[in-house]
Structure formats: structure tokens, C-alpha cells
C-alpha positions as CSV (number, residue, x, y, z in Angstrom):
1,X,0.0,0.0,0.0
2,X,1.3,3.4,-1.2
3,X,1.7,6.7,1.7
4,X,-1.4,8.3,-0.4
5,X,-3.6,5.3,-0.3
6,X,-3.0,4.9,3.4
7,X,-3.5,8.5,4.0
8,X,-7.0,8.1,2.2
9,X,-7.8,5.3,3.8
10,X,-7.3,6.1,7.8
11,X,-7.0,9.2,9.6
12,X,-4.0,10.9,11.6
13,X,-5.2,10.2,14.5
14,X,-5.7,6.2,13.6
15,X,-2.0,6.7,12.6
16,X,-1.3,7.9,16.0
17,X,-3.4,5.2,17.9
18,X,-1.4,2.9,15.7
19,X,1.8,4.6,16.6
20,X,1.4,4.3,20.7
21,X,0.0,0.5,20.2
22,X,3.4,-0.3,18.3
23,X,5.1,1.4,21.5
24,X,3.4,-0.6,23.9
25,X,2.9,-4.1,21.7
26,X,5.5,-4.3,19.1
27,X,4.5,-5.6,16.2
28,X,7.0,-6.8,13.3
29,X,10.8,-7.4,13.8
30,X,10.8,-6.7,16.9
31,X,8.8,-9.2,18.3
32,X,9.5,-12.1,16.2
33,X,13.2,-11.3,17.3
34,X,11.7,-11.8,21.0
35,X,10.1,-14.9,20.0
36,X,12.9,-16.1,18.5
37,X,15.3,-15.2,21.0
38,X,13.3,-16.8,23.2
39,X,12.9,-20.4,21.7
40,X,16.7,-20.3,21.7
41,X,16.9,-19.8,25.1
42,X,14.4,-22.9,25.4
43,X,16.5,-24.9,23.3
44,X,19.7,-24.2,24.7
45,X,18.6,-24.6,28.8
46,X,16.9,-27.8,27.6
47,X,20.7,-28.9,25.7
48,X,22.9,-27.2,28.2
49,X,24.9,-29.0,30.4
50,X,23.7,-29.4,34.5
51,X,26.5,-27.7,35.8
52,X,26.9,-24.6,33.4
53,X,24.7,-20.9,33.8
54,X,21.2,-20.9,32.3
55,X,21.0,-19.4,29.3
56,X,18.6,-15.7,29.5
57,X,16.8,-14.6,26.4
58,X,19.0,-11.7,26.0
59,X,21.8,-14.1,24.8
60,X,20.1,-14.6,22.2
61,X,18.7,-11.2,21.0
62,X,20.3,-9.0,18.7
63,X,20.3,-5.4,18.6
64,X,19.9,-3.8,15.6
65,X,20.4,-0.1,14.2
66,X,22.3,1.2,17.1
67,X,26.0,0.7,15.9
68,X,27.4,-1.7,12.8
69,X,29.8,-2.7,16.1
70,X,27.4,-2.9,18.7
71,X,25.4,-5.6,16.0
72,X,28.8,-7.4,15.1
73,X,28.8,-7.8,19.0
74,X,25.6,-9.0,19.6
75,X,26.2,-12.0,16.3
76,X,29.4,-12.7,18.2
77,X,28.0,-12.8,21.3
78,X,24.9,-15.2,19.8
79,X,27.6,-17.5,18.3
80,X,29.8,-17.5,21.3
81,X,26.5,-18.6,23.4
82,X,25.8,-21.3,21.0
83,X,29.0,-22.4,20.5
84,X,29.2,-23.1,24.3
85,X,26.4,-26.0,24.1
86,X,27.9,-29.4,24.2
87,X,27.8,-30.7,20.4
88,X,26.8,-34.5,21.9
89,X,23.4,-32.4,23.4
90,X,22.4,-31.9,20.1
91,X,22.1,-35.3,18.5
């Protein structure tokens, strides 16, 4: 759908509603990033040896648009976090 089309179709202040709900319930990338980040965590404290930390769901979420070396951190950090689960675990 075009700007102009949308614009015809719902008002500013529908916009705006739409705005503050995004605010307070992402919808999009955001929150498939969550979900996602989340699952991981699932899978890795159910693969994860006894003895070693739980994994949180932050290990597994990314950050994007705040720095090109803050997201090369978080991939690193992702892969460090996975790399950490025993390979036997996974089989």
C-alpha cells in the first residue's frame, strides 16, 4: 500500500493510535526477534549441560540499528552462546 492510499484510507489520529499501540505491543521485527530469541533460550537450557549458567533470552537477541559494532557484538555474542552448548546435546 502506497503513503497516499493509506492516508486516504485512515486518519492521523488512527496513525497515531497505531503509533502508541506499536510502543506498547511491538508488532514486526521486533517481536519475532523476541520470540525467537526466546525459543533459543528454550533450546539451549533444555541442551545445556547441569552444571553450566542458564542461558537468558538476552543471549540470544540482537540489537539492531544502534551501531554496525554494537550488532557485530551481539552476532558474536549469539555465536559464542551457542557455540558453548555441548555438540553430543544436540544429537
Amino acid at each position: 500500500m502506497s503513503v497516499g492510499e493509506a492516508q486516504s484510507k485512515i486518519s492521523r489520529q488512527e496513525f497515531l493510535d497505531w503509533i502508541v499501540f506499536d510502543r506498547i505491543d511491538p508488532i514486526g521485527r521486533e517481536r519475532q526477534d523476541l520470540y525467537f530469541a526466546q525459543l533459543s533460550t528454550i533450546i539451549a537450557n533444555s541442551n545445556r549441560d547441569a552444571t553450566s549458567k542458564a542461558f537468558k533470552v538476552q543471549d540470544f537477541l540482537i540489537e539492531f540499528g544502534k551501531s554496525e559494532k554494537l550488532e557485530e557484538d551481539s552476532t558474536q555474542k549469539i555465536m559464542t552462546t551457542l557455540n558453548s552448548i555441548p555438540v553430543g546435546k544436540w544429537q
